[in-house]
N, C-alpha and C positions, 0 to 999 in steps of 0.2 A: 504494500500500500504506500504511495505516497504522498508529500504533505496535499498535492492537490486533491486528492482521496479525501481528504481530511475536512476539506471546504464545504460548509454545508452547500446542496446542490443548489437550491436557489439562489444564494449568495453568487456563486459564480455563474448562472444563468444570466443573471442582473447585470454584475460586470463585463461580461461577453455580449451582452445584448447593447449596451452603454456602446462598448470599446465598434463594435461593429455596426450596428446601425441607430446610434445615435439614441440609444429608447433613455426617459427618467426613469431614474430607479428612487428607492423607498429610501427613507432618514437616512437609514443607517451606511447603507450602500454608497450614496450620494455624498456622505460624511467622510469616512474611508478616501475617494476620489478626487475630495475636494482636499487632503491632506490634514482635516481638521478631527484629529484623533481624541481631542475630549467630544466633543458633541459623538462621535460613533460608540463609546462607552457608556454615553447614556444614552443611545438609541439602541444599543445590542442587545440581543436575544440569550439564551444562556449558550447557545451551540456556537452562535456567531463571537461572541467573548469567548469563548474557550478556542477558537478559531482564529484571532483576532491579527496575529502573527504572521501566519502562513496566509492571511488575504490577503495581507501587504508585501509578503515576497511574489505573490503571488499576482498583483496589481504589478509591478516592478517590472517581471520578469518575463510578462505575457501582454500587456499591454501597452499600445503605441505612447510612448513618452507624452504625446501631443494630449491625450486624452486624460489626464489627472494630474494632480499637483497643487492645483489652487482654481476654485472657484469661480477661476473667469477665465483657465482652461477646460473648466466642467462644459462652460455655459457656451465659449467657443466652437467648445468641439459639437456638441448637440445645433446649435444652428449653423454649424457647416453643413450639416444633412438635409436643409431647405433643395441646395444645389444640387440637383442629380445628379452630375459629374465628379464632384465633389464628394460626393455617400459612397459611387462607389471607389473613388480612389480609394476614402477611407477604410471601407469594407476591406477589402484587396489588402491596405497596409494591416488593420486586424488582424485579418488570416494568417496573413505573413509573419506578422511578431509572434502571436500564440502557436504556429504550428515549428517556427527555426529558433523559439527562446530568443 
């Protein structure tokens, strides 16, 4: 098993959904992404806190730079996905980070 075994599955459905086509996701997820790890401690669930770690190597390691860090990389990256061109370049770089690390 490893640690992304570990991610509750929703959790990483949300960030893979975020990372690829732009979707919002819930408090906690949103929090996580935006880099702001006290608001994610009090929006976590008991699986996602005991989780809390391994989403951020996990955010880090699979998802395009472009898409997290701070709140108005959240907000950029979700209305880049207006532009169809645009979605899917991002989709494509998704793919690409999550499947070569």
């Amino acid at each position: 098993m490893t640690y992304i075994d570990r991610i509750p599955p929703l959790v990483k459905q949300a960030l893979d959904n975020h990372a690829e086509y732009g979707h919002r996701c819930g408090s906690f997820v949103t929090a996580v992404l935006e880099n702001d790890f006290q608001t994610a401690i009090g929006c976590a669930g008991p699986d996602s806190m005991a989780s809390l770690k391994k989403i951020a190597i996990y955010v880090h390691n699979n998802l395009p730079s472009q898409c997290y860090g701070s709140t108005e990389k959240v907000r950029e990256w979700r209305e880049s996905f207006s532009d169809m061109e645009t979605a899917e370049s991002n989709a494509a770089l998704a793919r690409s980070v999550r499947e070569n690390g």
